[in-house]
C-alpha positions as CSV (number, residue, x, y, z in Angstrom):
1,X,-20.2,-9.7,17.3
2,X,-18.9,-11.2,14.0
3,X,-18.2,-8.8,11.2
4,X,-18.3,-9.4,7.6
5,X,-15.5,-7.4,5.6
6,X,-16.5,-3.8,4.1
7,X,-16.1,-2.0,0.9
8,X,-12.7,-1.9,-0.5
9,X,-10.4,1.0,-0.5
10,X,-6.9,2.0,-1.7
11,X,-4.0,2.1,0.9
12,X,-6.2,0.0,2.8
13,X,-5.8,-1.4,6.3
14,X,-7.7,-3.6,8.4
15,X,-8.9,-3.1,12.0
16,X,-10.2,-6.0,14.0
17,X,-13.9,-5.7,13.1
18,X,-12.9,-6.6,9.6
19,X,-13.7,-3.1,8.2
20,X,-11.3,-1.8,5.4
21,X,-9.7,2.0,6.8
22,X,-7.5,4.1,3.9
23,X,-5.9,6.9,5.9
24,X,-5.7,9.0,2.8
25,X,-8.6,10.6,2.9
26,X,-7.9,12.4,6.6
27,X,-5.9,15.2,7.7
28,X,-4.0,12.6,10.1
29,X,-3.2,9.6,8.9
30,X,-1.4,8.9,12.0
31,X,-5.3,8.9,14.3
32,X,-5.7,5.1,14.9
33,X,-7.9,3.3,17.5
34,X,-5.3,4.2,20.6
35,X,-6.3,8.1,19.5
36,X,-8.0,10.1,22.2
37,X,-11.1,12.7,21.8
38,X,-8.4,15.1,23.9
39,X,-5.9,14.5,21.8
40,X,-8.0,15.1,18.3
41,X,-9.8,18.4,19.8
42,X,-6.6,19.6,20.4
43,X,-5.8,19.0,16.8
44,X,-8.5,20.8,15.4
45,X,-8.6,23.6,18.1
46,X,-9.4,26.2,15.6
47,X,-12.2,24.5,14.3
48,X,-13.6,24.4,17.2
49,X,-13.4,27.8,19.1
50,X,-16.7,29.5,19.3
51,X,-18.6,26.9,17.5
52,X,-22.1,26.3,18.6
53,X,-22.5,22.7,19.5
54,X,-24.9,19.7,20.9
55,X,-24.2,16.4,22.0
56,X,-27.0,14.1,22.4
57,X,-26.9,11.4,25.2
58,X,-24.7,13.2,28.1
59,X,-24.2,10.9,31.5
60,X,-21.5,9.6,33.2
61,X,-19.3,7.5,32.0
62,X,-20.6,7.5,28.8
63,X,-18.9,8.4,25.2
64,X,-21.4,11.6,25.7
65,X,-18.9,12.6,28.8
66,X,-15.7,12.5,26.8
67,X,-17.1,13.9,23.8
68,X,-18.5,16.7,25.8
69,X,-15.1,17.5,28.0
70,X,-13.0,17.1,24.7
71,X,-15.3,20.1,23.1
72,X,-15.0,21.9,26.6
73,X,-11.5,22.0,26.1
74,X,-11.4,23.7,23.3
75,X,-13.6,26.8,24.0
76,X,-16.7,26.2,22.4
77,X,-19.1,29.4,22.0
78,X,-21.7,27.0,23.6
79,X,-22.2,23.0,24.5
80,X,-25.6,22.2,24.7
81,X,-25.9,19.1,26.3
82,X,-29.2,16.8,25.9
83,X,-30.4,13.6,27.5
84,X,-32.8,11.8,29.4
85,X,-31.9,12.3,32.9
86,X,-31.2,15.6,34.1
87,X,-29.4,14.4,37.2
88,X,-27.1,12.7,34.8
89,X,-26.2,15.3,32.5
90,X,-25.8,17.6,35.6
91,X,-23.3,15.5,37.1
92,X,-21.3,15.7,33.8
93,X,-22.0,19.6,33.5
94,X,-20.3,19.5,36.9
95,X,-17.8,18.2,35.8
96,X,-17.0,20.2,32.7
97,X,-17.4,23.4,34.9
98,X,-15.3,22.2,37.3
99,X,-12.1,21.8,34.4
100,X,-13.3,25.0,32.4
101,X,-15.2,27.0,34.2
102,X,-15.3,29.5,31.1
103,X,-17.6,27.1,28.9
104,X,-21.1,28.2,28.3
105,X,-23.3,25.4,29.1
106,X,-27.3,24.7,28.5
107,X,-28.7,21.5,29.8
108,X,-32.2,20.0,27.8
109,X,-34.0,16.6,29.1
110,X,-35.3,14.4,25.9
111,X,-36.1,11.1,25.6
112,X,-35.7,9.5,22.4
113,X,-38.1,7.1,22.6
114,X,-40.7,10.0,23.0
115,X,-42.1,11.8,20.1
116,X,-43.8,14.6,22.1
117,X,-40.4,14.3,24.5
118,X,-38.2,15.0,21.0
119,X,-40.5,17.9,19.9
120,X,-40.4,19.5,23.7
121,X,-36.6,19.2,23.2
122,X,-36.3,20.2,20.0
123,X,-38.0,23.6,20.4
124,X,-36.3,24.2,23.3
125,X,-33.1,23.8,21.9
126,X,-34.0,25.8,18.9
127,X,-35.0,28.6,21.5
128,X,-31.9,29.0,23.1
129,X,-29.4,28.8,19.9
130,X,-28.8,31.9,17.0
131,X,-27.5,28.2,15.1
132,X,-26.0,24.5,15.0
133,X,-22.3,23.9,14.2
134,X,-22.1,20.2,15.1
135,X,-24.7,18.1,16.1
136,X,-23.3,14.7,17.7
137,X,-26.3,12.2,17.9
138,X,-24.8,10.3,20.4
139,X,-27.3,8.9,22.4
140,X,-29.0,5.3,22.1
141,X,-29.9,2.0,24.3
142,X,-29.1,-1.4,23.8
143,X,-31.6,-4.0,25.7
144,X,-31.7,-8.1,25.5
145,X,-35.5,-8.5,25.4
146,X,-38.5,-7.0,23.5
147,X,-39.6,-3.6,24.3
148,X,-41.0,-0.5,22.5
149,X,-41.2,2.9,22.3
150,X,-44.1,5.8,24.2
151,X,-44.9,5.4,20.4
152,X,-45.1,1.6,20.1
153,X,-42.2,1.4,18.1
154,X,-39.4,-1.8,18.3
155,X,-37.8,0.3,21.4
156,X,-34.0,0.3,19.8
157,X,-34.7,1.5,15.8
158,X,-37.3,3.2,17.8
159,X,-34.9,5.0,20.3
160,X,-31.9,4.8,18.3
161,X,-32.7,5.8,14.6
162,X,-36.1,7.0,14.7
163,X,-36.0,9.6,17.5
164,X,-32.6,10.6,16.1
165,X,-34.1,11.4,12.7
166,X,-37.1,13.1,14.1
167,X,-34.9,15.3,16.9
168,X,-32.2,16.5,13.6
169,X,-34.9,17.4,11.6
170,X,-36.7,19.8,13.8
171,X,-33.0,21.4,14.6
172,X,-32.4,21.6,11.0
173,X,-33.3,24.9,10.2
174,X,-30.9,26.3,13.1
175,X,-28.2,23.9,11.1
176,X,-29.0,25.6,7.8
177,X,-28.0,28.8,10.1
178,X,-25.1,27.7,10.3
179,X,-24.0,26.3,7.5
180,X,-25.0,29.4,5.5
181,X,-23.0,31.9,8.1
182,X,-20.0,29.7,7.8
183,X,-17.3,30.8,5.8
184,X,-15.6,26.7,5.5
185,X,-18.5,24.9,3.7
186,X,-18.7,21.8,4.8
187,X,-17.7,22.0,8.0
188,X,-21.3,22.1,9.5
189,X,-21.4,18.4,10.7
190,X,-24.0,15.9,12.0
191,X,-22.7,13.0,13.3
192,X,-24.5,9.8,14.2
193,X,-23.0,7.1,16.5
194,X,-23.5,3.9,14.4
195,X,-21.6,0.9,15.4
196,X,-20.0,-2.6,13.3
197,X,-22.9,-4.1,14.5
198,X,-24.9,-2.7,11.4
199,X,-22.6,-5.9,9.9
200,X,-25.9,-7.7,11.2
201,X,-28.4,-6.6,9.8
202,X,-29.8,-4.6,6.9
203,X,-33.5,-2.0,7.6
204,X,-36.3,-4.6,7.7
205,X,-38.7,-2.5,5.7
206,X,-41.6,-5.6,5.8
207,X,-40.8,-5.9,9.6
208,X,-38.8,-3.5,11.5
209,X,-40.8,-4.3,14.9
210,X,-39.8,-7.8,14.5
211,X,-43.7,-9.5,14.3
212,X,-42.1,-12.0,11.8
213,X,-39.9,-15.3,11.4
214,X,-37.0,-14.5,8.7
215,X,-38.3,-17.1,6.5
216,X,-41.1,-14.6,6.5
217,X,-39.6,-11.8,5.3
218,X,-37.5,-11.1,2.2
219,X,-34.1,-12.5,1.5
220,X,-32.6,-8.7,0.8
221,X,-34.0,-8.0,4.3
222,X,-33.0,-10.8,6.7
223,X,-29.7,-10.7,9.2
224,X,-26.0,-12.1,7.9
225,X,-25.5,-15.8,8.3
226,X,-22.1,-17.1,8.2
227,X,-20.9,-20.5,9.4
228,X,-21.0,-20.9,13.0
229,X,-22.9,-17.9,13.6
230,X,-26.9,-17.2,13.2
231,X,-28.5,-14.8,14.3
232,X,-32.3,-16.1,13.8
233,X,-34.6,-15.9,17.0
234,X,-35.4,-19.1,18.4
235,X,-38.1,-21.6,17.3
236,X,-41.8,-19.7,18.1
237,X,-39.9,-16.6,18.6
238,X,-39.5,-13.4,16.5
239,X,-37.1,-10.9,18.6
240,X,-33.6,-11.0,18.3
241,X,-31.7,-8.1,20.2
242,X,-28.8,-7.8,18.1
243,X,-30.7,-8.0,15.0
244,X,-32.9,-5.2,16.6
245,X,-30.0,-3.3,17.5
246,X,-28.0,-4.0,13.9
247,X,-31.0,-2.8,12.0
248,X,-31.1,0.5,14.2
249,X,-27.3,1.1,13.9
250,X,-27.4,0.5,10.2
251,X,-29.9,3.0,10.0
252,X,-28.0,5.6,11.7
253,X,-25.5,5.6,8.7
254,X,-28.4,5.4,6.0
255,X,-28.8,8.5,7.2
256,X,-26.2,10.0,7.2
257,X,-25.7,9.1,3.7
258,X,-29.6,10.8,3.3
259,X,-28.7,14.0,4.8
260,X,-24.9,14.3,2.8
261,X,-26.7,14.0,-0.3
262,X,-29.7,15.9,0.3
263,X,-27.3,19.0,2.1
264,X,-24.1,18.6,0.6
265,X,-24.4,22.1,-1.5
266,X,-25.9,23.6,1.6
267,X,-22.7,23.1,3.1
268,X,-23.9,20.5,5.5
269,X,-22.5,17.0,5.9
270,X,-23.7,14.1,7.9
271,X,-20.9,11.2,8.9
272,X,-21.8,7.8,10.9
273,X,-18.9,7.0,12.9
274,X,-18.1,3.3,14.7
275,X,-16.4,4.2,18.4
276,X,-14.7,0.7,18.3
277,X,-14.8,-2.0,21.2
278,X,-15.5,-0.2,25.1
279,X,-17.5,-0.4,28.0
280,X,-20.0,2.2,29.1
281,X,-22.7,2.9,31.2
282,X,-24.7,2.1,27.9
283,X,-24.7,-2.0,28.5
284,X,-26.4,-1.5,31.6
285,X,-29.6,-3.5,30.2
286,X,-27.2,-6.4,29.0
287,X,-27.6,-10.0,30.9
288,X,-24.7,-12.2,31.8
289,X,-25.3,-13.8,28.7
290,X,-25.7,-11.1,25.9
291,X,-22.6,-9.4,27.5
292,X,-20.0,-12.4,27.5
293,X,-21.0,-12.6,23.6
294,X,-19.9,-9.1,23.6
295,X,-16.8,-9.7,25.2
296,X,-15.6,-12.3,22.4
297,X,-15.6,-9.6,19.7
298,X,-13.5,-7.2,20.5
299,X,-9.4,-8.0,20.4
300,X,-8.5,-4.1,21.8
301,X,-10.3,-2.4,24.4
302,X,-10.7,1.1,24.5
303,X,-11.5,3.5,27.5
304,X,-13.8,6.5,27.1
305,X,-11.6,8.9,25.9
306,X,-10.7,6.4,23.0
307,X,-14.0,5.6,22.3
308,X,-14.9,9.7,21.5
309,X,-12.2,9.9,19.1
310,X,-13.5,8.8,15.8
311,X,-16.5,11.1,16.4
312,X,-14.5,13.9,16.8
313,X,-12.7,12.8,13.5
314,X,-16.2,13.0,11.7
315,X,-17.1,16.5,13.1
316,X,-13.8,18.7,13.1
317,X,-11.7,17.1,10.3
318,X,-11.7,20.0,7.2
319,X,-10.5,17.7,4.9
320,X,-14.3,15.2,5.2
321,X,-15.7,18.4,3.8
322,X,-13.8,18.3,0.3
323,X,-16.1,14.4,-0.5
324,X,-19.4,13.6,0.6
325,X,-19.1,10.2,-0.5
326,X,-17.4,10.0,3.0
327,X,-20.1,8.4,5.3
328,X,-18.7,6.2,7.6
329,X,-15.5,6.1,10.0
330,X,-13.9,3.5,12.5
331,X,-10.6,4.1,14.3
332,X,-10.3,8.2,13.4
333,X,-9.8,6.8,9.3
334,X,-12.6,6.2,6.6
335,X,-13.9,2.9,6.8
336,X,-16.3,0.6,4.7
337,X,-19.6,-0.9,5.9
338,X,-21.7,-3.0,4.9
339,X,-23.4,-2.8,1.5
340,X,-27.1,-2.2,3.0
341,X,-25.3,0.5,4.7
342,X,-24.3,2.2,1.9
343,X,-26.7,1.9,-0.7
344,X,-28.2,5.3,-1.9
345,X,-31.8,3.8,-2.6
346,X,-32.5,1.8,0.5
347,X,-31.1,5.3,2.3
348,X,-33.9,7.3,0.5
349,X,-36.5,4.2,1.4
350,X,-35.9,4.6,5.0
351,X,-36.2,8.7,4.9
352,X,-39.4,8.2,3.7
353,X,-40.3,5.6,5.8
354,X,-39.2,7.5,8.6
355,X,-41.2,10.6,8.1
356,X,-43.9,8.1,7.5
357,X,-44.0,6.7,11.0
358,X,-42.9,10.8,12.5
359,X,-45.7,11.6,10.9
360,X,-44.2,14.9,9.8
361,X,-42.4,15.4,6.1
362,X,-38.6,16.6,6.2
363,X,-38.1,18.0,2.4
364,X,-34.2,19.1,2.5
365,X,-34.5,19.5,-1.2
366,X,-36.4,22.5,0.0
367,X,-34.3,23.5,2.4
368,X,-34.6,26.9,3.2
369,X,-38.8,25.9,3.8
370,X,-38.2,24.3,7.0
């Protein structure tokens, strides 16, 4: 996918999505995209022994599986590993008991495209945890033609932000928990997997199940356009997949920014993080077509291990705790994004749409009512 160029920084450098990095603002300025999730846990070690912690979207040979063994590593308190195939996240339960058979493990089915799925989940999870260190939202889907949710929602801002948002805030009392035992504030993290493909596509608030032409829909909301690249759907058509899956991704880091400012002196903070160019079991709903696009945009290639890095950046780093301004990271560093991505009021616009279409009000300015 084309990317236009982020926000800038000082001591900037670029990485091939055209995202601006500054390397100041981490412990290890040295983490770059050839940094492995091994190799950062090990880092941060400390931070995470007998942490309490859940990944979201567990199956093989997915991000899920190397975030998951490079927490394992480390000896967590307890992994709690969630997803929407129990077969799947056995296998990589398996496989984490087989390396560290020590690790205390609890396996929870949810479907994010479920709203009575995500509630199941979500007080099952809060039944077998005191409280929530880190949170990884990992899990999401990417698909080439139009589908919704259980819920008839557009099935990837569906899937991919709004069964997120809904599945964080029923855990977030048990994050509270946390973040009010911990004795590092801050370092109570929820991470969202967002992607460069949020360079696509600001939140459609007129039409975010895609029922419209752009032309139909306000300027501020319709997909980048650049010179040899557009990304409207074809004529008599409305649906265009990576549109779909821009707006969802963008959304993941609106709210992240929602949640840092909301929870911030709470002790909580809520980082997106971009896993950078790699394969996974994840494009299994891509065509021939959608996936040679794919292949044109990325210039390094990274394997799984790679991929978890950044993510582990976002969640064990103490020095993302001392600024909350921090939202968004590619390649292990602080990265830019996009300025739909970043903007404080379209951030509080999609929370309240959100709860809106959850049905359910989330009011962390209230915190201790949830």
């Amino acid at each position: 996918m084309s990317n236009e160029k982020g926000n800038a920084m000082s001591d900037e450098k670029e990485n091939p999505w055209g995202l601006k990095t500054d390397s100041n603002r981490t412990s290890n300025p040295g983490f770059n995209r050839e940094t492995t999730a091994t190799e950062v846990a090990s880092t941060f070690s400390n931070v995470v022994r007998g942490k309490t912690v859940i990944v979201v979207g567990v199956s093989p040979k997915s991000l899920g599986e190397s975030i998951t063994l490079a927490f394992a590593a480390n000896s967590p308190q307890l992994l709690v590993l969630a997803s929407r195939t129990m077969s799947k996240i056995k296998a990589v339960a398996t496989k984490v008991k087989e390396q560290y058979p020590n690790v205390q493990l609890q396996l929870v089915e949810v479907d994010l495209s479920s709203f009575a799925s995500i509630r199941e989940a979500a007080t099952e999870i809060n039944n077998l945890v005191d409280e929530i260190d880190i949170l990884v939202n990992n899990a999401g889907v990417v698909v080439t033609d139009p589908r919704t949710t259980k819920d008839g929602l557009e099935l990837q801002f569906g899937t991919n932000h709004i069964g997120i948002f809904l599945l964080t805030n029923l855990l977030m009392p048990k994050i509270l928990e946390a973040a009010q035992k911990s004795q590092s504030k801050g370092s109570t993290r929820i991470i969202n997997m967002t992607s460069a493909g949020h360079l696509i596509s600001p939140i459609r608030f007129s039409d975010y199940n895609f029922k419209k032409r752009p032309e139909e829909i306000p300027e501020d909301e319709r997909p980048m356009s650049r010179p040899g690249a557009s990304f409207d759907p074809p004529p008599g058509k409305t649906y265009v997949p990576f549109v779909a899956y821009g707006q969802s991704k963008t959304g993941n880091i609106l709210m992240a920014l929602s949640i840092s400012q909301k929870l911030a002196s709470e002790g909580v903070r809520s980082i997106a993080t971009h896993p950078g160019s790699i394969w996974t079991d994840m494009s299994r709903n891509l065509d021939e077509e959608h996936r040679n696009i794919i292949e044109k945009t990325g210039d390094f290639w990274k394997n799984q291990d790679q991929g978890g890095a950044t993510t582990l950046v976002a969640a064990l780093d103490p020095k993302l705790a001392e600024d909350k301004d921090i939202i968004y990271l590619a390649d292990c560093q602080v990265a830019g994004c996009a300025p739909w991505a970043s903007d404080p009021k379209a951030a509080a616009r999609l929370w309240e749409l959100s709860e809106e279409i959850v049905g359910q009000k989330f009011d962390l300015g209230q915190a201790s009512n949830l």
